[in-house]
C-alpha positions as CSV (number, residue, x, y, z in Angstrom):
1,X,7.9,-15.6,-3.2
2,X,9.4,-12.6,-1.6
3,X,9.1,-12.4,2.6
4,X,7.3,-9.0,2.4
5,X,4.7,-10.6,-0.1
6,X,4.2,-13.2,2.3
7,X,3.8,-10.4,5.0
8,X,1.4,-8.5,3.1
9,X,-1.0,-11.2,2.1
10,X,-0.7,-12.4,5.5
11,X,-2.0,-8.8,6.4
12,X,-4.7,-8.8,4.3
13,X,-6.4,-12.1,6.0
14,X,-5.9,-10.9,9.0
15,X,-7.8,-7.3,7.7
16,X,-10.7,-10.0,6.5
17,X,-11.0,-11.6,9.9
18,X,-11.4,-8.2,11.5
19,X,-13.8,-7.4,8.5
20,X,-15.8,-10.7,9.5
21,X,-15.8,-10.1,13.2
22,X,-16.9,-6.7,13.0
23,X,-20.5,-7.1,12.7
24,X,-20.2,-9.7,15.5
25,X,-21.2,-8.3,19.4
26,X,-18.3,-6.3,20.2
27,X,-15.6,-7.7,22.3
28,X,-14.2,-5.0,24.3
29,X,-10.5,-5.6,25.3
30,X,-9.8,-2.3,27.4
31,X,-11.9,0.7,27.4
32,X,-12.7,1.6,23.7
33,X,-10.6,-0.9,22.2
34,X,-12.1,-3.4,21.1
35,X,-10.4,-6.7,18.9
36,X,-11.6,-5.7,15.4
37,X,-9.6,-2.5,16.2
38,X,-6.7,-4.4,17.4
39,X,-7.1,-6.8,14.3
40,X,-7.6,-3.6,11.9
41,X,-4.1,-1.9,13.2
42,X,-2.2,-5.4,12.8
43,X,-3.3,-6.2,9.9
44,X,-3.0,-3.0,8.1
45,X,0.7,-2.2,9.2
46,X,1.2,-5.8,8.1
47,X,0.1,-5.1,4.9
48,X,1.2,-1.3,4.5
49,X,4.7,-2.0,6.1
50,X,6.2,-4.4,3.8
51,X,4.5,-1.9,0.5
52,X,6.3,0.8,2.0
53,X,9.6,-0.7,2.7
54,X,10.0,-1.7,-0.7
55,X,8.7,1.8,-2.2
56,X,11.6,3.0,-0.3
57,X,14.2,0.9,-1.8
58,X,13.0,1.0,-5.5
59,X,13.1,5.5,-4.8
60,X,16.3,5.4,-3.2
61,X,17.5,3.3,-6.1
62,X,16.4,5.8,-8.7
63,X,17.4,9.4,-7.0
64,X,13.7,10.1,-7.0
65,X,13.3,13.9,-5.7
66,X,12.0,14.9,-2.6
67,X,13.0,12.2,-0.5
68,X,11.3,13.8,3.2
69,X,8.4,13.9,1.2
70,X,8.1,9.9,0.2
71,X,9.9,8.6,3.0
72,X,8.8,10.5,5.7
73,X,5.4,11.7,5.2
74,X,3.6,7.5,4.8
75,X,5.1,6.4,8.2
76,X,2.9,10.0,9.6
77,X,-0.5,8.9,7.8
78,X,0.2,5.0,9.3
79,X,0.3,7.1,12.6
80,X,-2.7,8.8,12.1
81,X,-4.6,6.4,10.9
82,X,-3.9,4.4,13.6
83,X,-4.8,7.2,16.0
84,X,-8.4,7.5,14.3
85,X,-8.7,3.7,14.7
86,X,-8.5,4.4,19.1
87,X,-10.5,7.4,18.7
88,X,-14.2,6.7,19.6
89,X,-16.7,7.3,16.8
90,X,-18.6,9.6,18.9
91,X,-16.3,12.8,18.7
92,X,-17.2,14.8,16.1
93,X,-15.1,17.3,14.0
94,X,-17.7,20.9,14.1
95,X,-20.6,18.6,14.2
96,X,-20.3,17.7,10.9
97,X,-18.5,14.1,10.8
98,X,-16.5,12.0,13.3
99,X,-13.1,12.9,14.0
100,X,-12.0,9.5,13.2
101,X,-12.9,9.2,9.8
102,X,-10.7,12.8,9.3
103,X,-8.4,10.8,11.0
104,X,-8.4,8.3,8.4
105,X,-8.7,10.4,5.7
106,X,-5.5,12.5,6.2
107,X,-3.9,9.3,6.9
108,X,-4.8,7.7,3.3
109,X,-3.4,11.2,1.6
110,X,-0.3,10.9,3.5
111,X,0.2,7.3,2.1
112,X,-0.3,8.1,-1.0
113,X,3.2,8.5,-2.1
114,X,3.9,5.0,-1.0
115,X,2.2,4.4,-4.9
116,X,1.7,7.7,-7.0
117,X,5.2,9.1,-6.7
118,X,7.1,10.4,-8.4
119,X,4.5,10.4,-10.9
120,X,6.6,9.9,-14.2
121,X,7.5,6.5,-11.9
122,X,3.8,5.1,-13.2
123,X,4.9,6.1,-16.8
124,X,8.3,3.8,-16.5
125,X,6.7,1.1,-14.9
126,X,4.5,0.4,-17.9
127,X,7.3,1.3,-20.3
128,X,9.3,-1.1,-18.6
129,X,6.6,-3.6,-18.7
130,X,6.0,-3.1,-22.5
131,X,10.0,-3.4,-23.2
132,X,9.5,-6.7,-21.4
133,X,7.1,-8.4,-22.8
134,X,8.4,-7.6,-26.3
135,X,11.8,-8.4,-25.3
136,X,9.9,-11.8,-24.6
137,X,8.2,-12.4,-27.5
138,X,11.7,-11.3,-30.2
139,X,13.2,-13.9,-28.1
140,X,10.4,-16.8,-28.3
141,X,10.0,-16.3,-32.4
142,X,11.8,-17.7,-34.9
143,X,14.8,-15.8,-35.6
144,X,14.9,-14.4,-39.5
145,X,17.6,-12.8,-39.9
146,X,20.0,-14.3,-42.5
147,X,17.8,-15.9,-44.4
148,X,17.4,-15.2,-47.8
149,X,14.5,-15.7,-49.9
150,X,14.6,-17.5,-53.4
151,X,14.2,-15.7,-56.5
């Protein structure tokens, strides 16, 4: 198993624990912040970190266009995200929502390239998939090729 797997699974429990905890009495660690925050920010740049490294590798690999846009603009939504994680829920955004969960929202389209792009990258992913698995199965059958067949 790959480190960065390892990373993000490891991520992902620690996401739970703040998930668990969060209904919990809050423990306040310094002003706002409280630890489900804290646990929330770990684990989700554990998770998301590892996700986007190797996003990074496979585009650079394949000459995929725009590079600002996919390398540059995830590691600004992290940021944000993060930010509307130490905002308090009480600031609004004209009275209408919370400023944090703009915050978060901007954050999640700015990761977004980290998966859906380029887009024809989805299409080859299957494609390749699909080569594979018949690749696979021509190689686990019986060959037939020179056989011939009594009259």
């Amino acid at each position: 198993m790959k480190k960065s797997t390892v990373v993000s699974v490891a991520g992902l429990l620690v996401m739970f624990v703040a998930f668990v905890l969060f209904q919990t009495r809050p423990i306040v660690l310094f002003g706002t912040l409280k630890l489900t925050d804290v646990l929330t920010i770990a684990g989700g740049l554990m998770f998301i970190i590892p996700v986007y490294h190797d996003s990074v590798q496979r585009k650079s690999a394949d000459n995929a266009p725009n590079p600002t846009l996919w390398s540059t603009l995830p590691p600004i939504g992290m940021a944000v995200v993060v930010a509307g994680i130490l905002l308090p829920n009480s600031v609004t955004f004209f009275h209408l929502f919370s400023l944090p969960d703009l915050f978060y929202l901007v954050g999640c389209l700015m990761m977004l390239p980290i998966f859906l792009y380029p887009m024809n990258g989805l299409e080859r992913a299957g494609l390749e998939e699909t080569v594979e698995e018949e690749v696979d199965e021509a190689a686990s059958s019986p060959a037939t090729g020179d056989t011939k067949q009594p009259r």
